[in-house]
C-alpha positions, 0 to 999 in steps of 0.5 A, a space after each residue: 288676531 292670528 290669520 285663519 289659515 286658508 284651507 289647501 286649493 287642492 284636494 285628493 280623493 283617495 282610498 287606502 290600498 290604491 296604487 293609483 292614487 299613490 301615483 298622485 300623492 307622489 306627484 304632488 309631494 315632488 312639486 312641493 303642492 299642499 293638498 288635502 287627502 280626503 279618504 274613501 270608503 270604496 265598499 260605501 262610495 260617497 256622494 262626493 266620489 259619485 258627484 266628481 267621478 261618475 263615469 268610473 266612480 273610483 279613486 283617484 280625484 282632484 279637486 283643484 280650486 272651482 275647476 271641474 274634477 281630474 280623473 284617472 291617475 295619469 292623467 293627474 299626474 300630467 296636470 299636475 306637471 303642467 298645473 304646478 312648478 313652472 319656475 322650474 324649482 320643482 322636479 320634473 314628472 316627464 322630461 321637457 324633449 317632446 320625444 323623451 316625453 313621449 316615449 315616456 308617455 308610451 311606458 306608463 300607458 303600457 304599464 296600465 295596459 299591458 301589465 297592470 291589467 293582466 296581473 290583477 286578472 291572474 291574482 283572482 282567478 284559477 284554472 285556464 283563464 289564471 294561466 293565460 293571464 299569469 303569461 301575459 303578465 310575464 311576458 310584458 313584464 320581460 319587456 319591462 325589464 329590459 328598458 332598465 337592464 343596463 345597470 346603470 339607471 336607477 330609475 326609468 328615466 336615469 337618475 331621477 324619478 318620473 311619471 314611469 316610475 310612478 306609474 310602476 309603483 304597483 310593482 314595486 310595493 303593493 306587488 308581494 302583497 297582493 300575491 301573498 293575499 290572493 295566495 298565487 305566485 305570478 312573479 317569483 323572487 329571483 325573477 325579473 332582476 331589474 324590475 326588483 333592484 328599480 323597486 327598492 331603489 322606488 320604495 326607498 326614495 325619500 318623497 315616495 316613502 311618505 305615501 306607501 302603505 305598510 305591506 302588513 296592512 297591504 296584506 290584511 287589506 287585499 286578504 279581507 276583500 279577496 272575495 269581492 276582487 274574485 268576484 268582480 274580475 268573474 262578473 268582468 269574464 262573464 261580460 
């Protein structure tokens, strides 16, 4: 008799159109883990996503064995790299000089907080406060640019792809979507060279292409909820 396969010791939570859980499928996929996907429905939260993320009662979620639940992207992302390949077989997400690796650390955080942020306010609002947030946006994103403005690294960290990288995926697939949905342009074309030629060199890596949505449906996606973003970044303005 064939042996019953074991089911993954690791599952993840996530959502189509997140980012966010992007990061973790990337991560996992570059140190070789099987992992079962378990889809959620963001509009109708499961008691499953309400048991393991309470707090924020968003994706994404580990799950790894009977371990408690890991929440929040980057933070899976460093366990993940801490958690799987210490033979050293499988790529690093953050390099092994403590220095590297905090300064690496530094990048990704300023990506959620300064950019990521900032942008997802300028899609869904007019006015003064679109203005505001649309020039914070930019302006952060001028920084960022200049970490790969010397035309030799093909990613933030050189040649190989990193938790940087990883946390930037927002810029570099679900960016031109969400725009065209929201029906704004916060960052033109011909802007921000770096941060776009970075981009298709992020979207064409072989490990990545695996877990990227299709931009159509990244458009159909963000076009149907658009009311519900605006007003939820509204109810946020209001607080």
């Amino acid at each position: 008799m064939a042996q019953q396969q074991q089911p993954p010791a690791v599952k993840l939570m996530s959502a189509f159109g997140s980012p966010f859980a992007h990061r973790v499928e990337v991560a996992l996929a570059l140190k070789g883990v099987p992992y079962e996907l378990v889809l959620e429905d963001l509009a109708n939260k499961s008691e499953m996503l309400l048991k393991h993320n309470p707090i924020h009662k968003s994706v994404p979620v580990l799950l790894h064995g009977d371990r408690p639940a890991i929440c929040e992207s980057l933070t899976i992302v460093e366990y993940v790299e801490d958690a799987f390949g210490d033979d050293g077989s499988a790529p690093r997400l953050l390099p092994a000089v403590p220095y590297e690796r905090a300064t690496a650390r530094f990048w990704a955080h300023f990506i959620d907080t300064k950019i990521l942020g900032p942008l997802w306010m300028s899609l869904w609002t007019d006015g003064e406060a679109h203005e505001r947030f649309s020039k914070e946006t930019k302006e952060n994103l001028a920084i960022l640019d200049a970490q790969l403005d010397d035309g030799n690294k093909r990613f933030f960290g050189g040649d190989a792809l990193g938790i940087v990288d990883v946390a930037g995926c927002t810029l570099a697939q679900w960016l031109d979507p969400m725009q065209e949905a929201a029906g704004v342009r916060v960052v033109a074309d011909d802007e921000f060279p770096a941060l776009r030629r970075w981009a298709k060199e992020y979207t064409s890596h072989e490990v990545v292409k695996r877990s990227l949505p299709d931009q159509d449906q990244l458009v159909a996606f963000f076009a149907a909820n658009k009311e519900r973003f605006t007003s939820m970044v509204r109810d946020v303005l209001q607080q």
